[in-house]
C-alpha positions as CSV (number, residue, x, y, z in Angstrom):
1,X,145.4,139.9,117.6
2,X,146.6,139.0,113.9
3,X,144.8,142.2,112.9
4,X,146.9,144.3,115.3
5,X,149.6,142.6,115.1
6,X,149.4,143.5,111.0
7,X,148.8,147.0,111.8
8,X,151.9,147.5,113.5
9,X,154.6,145.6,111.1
10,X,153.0,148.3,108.2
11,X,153.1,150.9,110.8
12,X,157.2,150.1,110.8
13,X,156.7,149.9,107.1
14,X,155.4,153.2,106.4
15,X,158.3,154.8,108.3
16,X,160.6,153.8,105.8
17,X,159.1,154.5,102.8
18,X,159.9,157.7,101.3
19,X,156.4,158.1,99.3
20,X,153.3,158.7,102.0
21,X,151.4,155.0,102.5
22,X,147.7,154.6,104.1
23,X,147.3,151.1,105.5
24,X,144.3,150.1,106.7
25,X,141.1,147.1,107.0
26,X,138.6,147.0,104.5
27,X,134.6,145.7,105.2
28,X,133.3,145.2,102.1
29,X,128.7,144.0,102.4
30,X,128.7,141.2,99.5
31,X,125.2,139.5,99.8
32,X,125.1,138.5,102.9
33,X,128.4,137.7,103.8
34,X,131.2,141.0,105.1
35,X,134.5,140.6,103.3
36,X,137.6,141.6,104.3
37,X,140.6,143.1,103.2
38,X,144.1,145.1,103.8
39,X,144.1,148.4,101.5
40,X,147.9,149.9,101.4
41,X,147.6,153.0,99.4
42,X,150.8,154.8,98.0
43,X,150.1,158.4,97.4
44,X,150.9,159.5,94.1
45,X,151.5,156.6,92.8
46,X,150.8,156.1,89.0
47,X,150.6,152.4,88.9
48,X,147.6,150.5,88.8
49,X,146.1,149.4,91.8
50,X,147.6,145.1,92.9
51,X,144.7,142.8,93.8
52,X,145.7,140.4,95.6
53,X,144.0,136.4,96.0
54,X,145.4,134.2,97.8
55,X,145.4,130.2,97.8
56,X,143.5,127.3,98.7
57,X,142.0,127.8,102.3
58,X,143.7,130.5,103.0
59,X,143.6,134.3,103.7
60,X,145.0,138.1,103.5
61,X,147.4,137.4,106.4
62,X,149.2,134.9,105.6
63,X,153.0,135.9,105.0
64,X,153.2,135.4,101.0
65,X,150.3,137.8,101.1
66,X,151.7,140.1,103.7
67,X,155.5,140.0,102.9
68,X,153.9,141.1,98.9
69,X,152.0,143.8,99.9
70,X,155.1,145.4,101.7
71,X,157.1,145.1,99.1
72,X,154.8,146.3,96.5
73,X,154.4,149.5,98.9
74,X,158.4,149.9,98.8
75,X,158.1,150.0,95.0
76,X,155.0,152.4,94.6
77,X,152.7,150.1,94.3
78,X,149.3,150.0,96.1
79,X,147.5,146.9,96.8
80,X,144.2,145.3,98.1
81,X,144.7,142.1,99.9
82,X,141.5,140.0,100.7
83,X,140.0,136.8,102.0
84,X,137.9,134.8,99.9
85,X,134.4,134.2,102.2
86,X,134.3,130.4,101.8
87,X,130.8,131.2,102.9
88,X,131.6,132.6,106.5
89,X,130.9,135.7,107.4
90,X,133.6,138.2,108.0
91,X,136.6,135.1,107.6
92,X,139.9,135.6,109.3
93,X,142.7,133.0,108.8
94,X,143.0,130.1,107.8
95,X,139.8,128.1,107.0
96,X,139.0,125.2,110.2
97,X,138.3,121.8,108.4
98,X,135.7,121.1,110.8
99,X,133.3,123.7,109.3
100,X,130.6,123.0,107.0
101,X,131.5,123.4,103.4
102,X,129.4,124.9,101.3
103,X,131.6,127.0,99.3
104,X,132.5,126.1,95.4
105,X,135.5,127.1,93.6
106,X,133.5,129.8,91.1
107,X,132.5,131.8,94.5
108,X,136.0,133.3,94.0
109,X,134.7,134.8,90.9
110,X,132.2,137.1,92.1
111,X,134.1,138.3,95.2
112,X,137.4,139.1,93.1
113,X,134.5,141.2,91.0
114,X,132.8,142.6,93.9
115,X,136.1,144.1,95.4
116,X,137.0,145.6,91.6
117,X,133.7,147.3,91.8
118,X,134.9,148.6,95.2
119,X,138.3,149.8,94.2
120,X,136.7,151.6,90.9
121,X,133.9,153.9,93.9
122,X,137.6,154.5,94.9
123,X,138.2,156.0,91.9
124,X,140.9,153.2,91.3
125,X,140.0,151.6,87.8
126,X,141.3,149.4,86.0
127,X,143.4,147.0,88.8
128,X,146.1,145.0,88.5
129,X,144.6,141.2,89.4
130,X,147.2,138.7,91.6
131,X,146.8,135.4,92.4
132,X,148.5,132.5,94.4
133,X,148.6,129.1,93.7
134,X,144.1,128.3,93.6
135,X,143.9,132.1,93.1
136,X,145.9,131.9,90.2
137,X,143.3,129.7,88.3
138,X,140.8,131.6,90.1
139,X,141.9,135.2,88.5
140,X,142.7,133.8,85.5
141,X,139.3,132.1,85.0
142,X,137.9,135.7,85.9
143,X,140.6,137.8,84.0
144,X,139.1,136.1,80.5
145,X,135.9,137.6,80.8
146,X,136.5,141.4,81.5
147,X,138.4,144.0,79.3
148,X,138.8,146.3,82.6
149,X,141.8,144.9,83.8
150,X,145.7,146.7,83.2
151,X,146.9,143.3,83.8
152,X,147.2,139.8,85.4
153,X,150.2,138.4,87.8
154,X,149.8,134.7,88.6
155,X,152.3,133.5,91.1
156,X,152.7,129.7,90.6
157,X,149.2,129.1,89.5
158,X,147.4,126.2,89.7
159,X,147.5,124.0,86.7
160,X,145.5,121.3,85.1
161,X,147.1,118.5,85.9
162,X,147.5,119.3,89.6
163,X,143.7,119.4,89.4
164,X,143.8,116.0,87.9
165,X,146.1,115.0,90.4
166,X,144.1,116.0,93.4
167,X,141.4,113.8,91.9
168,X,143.1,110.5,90.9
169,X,144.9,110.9,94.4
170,X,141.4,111.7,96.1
171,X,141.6,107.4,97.4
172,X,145.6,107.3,98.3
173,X,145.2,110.7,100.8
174,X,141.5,110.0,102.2
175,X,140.3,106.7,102.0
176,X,138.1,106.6,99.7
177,X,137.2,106.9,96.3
178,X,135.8,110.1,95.1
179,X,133.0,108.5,93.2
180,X,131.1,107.8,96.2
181,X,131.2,111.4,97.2
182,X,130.4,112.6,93.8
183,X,127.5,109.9,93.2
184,X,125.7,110.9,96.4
185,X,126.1,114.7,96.3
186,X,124.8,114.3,92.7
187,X,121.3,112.9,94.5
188,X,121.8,115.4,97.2
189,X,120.4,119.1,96.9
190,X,123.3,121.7,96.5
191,X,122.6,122.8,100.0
192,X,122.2,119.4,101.4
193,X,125.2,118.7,103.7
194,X,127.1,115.2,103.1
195,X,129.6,113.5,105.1
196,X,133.0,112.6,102.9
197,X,135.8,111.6,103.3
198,X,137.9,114.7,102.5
199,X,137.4,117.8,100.7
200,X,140.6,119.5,99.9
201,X,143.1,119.8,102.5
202,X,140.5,118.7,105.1
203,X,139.9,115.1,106.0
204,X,136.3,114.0,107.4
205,X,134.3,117.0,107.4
206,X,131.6,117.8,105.8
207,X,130.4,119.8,102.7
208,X,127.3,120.3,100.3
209,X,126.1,118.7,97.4
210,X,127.1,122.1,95.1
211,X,130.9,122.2,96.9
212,X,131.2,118.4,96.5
213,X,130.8,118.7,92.4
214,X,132.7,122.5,92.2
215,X,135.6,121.0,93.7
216,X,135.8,117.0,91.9
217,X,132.9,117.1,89.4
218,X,133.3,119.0,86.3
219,X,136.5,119.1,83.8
220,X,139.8,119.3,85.5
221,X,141.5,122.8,85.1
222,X,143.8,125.0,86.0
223,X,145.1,128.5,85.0
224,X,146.5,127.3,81.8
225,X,142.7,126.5,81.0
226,X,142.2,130.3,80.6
227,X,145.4,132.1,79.9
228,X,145.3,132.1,76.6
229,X,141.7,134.2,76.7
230,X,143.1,137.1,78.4
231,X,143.6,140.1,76.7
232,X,145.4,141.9,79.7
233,X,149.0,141.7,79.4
234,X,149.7,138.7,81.6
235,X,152.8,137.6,83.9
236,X,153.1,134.3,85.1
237,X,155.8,134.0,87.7
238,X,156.9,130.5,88.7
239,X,159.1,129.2,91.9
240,X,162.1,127.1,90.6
241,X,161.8,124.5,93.4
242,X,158.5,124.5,93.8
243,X,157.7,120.7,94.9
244,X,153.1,121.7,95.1
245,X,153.4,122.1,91.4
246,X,156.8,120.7,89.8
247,X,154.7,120.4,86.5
248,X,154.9,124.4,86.7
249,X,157.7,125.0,83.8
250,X,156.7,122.6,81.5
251,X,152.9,123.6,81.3
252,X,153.9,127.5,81.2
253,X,156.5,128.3,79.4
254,X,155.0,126.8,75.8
255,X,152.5,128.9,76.5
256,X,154.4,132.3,76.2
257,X,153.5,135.2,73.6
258,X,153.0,138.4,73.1
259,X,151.3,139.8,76.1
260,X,152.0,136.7,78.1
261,X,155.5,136.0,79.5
262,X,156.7,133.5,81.9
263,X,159.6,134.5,84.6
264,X,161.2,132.1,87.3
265,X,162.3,133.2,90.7
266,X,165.2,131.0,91.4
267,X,165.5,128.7,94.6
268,X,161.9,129.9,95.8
269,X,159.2,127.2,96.8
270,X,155.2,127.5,96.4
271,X,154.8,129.9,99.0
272,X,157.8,132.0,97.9
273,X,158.7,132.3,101.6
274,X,162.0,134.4,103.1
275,X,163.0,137.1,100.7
276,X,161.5,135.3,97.8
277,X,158.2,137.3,97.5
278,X,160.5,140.3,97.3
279,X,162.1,139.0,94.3
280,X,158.2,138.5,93.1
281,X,158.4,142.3,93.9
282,X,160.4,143.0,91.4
283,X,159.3,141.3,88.7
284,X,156.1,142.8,89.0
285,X,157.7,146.6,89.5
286,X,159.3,145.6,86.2
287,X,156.1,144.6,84.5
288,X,154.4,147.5,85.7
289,X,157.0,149.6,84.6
290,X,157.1,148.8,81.0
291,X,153.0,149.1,81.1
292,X,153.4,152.4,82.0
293,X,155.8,153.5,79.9
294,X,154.4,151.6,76.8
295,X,157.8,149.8,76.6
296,X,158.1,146.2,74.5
297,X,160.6,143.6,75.6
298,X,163.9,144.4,73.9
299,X,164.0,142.8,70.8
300,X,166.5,140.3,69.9
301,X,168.9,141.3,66.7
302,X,169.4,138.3,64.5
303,X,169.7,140.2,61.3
304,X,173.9,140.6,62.5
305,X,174.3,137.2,64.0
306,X,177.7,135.9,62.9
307,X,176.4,133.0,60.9
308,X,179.7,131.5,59.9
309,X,180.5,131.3,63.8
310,X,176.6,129.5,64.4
311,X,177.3,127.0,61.7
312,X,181.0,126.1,63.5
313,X,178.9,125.8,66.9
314,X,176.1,124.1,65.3
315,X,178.4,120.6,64.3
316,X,178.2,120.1,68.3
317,X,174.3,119.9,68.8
318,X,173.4,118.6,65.4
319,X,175.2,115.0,66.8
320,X,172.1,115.0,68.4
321,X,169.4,117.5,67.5
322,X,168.6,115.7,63.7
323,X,166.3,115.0,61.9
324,X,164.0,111.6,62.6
325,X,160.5,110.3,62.3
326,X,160.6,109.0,65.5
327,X,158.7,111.2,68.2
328,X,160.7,109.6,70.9
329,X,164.0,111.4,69.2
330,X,165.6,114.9,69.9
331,X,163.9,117.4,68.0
332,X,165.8,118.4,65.3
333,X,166.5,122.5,64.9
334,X,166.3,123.0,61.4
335,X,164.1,125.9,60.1
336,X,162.7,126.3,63.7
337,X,162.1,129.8,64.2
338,X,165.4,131.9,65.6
339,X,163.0,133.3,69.0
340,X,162.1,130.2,69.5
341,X,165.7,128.6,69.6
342,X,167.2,131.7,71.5
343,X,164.7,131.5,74.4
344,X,164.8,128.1,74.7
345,X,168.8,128.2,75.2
346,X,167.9,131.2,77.8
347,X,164.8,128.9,79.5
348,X,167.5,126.0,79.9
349,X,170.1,128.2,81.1
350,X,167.8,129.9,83.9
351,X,166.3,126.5,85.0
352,X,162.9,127.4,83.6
353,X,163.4,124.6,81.3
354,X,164.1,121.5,83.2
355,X,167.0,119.3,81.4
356,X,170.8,118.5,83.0
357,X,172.4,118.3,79.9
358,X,170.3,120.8,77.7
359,X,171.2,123.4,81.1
360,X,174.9,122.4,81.0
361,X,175.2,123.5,77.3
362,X,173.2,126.4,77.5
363,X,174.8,127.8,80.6
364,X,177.9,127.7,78.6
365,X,177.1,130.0,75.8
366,X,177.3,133.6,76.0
367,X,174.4,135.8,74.4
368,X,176.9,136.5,71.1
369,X,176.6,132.1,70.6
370,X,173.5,132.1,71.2
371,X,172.5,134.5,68.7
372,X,174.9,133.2,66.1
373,X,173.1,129.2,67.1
374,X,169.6,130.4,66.8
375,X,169.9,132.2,63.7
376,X,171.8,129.6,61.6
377,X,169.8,127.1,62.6
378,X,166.0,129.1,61.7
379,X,168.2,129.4,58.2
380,X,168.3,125.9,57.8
381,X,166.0,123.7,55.8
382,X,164.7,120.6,57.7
């Protein structure tokens, strides 16, 4: 039914899109396991093919995943939706707790690769790589070994220190501490099947040695683990109210650079639900965009900053931003670099940096003082 049902909302779709769209379900043989997928294809279309992985547990259908595709469709871009295996054989919806669990984390790897190698026989190289949430780390982890990719989207990724946090809270949600899991599926065989407490979403169920010690065993990680060894062009797009990973902003947006930038849809939550994955839509047509076209970021122009009017707006922040050897203080600004201070005024003013009164101030600067603030300041000597 949820097949059918799917068919017909990008039947309505396709009526309203100028450019012709093919829609239809993908079987793809992987071992021996059949994978699925959603293929929208948009004639013409110059863009690189969007593959899309979604998060923990779940699958192509559900409505991030869905509502995305559409919108990529409306914007020319084609995309390949799948569902990660977990281990079952043709998988639809969401995963049921009471199975056995003998996926690991790293399966993602090799079906996100198997389903690249089918897009390229489509004479589609060179994809654009998507993920949700899990997915995120997932594609990241994947994107940092491979030079065939045009680029990488993560929408909220996982991060580290939600990995960290699903262990240390393993006790307070199931039980039980995850130490007796780990310590018997490390005596186990990887196929042996082990009664735990919980294994990610699911309480009491059971899963193998190998899934056990994927999932709680090794270093904790997340997508910010691998970002920084992609050499795709990279765009991490984050949910402002985002409550799965609040610790979103503060692990991503120090991690920006050339290739890699950092964008916040405001008011959206994890799952970017009601019109939110259409504003996803957008930032992504935009990134796309300025792939195609070669296109940098426009360049800030500090060389005709008013200076005198910078050092007149400076006496306000330099009450507080001043010099100190205590690492408690506020930073001073001194001879920080003028990039640096400008986007950090834009981060606090969008919300993407997460302070009251560092938002209040920034909010109330237009770009001329913002300029003018950034490059005295990078003059300075600290």
């Amino acid at each position: 039914m949820e097949t059918e049902i799917r068919m017909l909302r990008l039947a309505v779709l396709l009526a309203f899109i100028a450019c012709p769209v093919h829609a239809g379900e993908v079987d793809l043989r992987h071992g021996d396991l059949t994978l699925l997928g959603d293929f929208v294809e948009v004639e013409d279309s110059t863009a690189p093919v969007a593959l899309i992985t979604h998060g923990t547990l779940a699958h192509k259908d559900m409505e991030l995943v869905e509502t995305l595709q559409d919108a990529l469709a409306e914007r020319g871009i084609s995309s390949l939706a799948h569902t990660l295996s977990l281990g079952i054989d043709r998988r639809e919806g969401m995963a049921d707790c009471a199975m056995d669990h003998t996926h690991r984390d790293e399966d993602a790897d090799d079906e996100i690769a198997a389903w690249i190698d089918w897009l390229a026989t489509e004479g589609h190289q060179n994809p654009l790589l998507i993920g949700h949430s899990r997915g995120g780390k997932q594609v990241a982890r994947m994107a940092a070994g491979r030079d065939d990719l045009s680029a990488v989207v993560l929408l909220a990724p996982a991060t580290t220190r939600s990995a960290r946090r699903s262990r240390d809270g393993y006790a307070a949600r199931f039980g039980d501490s995850i130490d007796v899991a780990l310590a018997k599926a490390r005596v186990a065989g990887d196929d042996d099947l082990i009664d735990v407490p919980g294994l990610l979403y699911c309480s009491d169920t059971k899963a193998s040695g190998a899934a056990i010690l994927s999932y709680y065993g090794g270093i904790a990680t997340g997508a910010d683990t691998y970002v920084a060894d992609i050499t795709a062009p990279v765009l991490i797009i984050l949910a402002q109210k985002d409550e799965t990973l609040p610790e979103a902003p503060a692990t991503y947006v120090p991690l920006r650079r050339d290739g890699l930038d950092v964008a916040l849809v405001e008011d959206a939550d994890h799952m970017f639900l009601d019109f939110f994955a259409d504003d996803a839509a957008d930032l992504i047509e935009g990134f796309v965009a300025r792939l195609g076209s070669g296109a940098e970021e426009e360049t800030v122009d500090f060389a005709s900053a008013d200076l005198e009017y910078g050092a007149y707006l400076a006496q306000e922040c330099s009450s507080c931003h001043r010099a100190s050897d205590d690492a408690d203080a506020v930073p001073a600004l001194d001879g920080l670099d003028a990039d640096h201070i400008y986007y950090a005024l834009e981060d606090y003013a969008t919300g993407l940096r997460g302070n009251a009164a560092m938002g209040l101030v920034a909010r109330s600067l237009d770009e001329e003082q913002r300029i003018a603030l950034s490059a005295h300041f990078s003059l300075q000597e600290y």
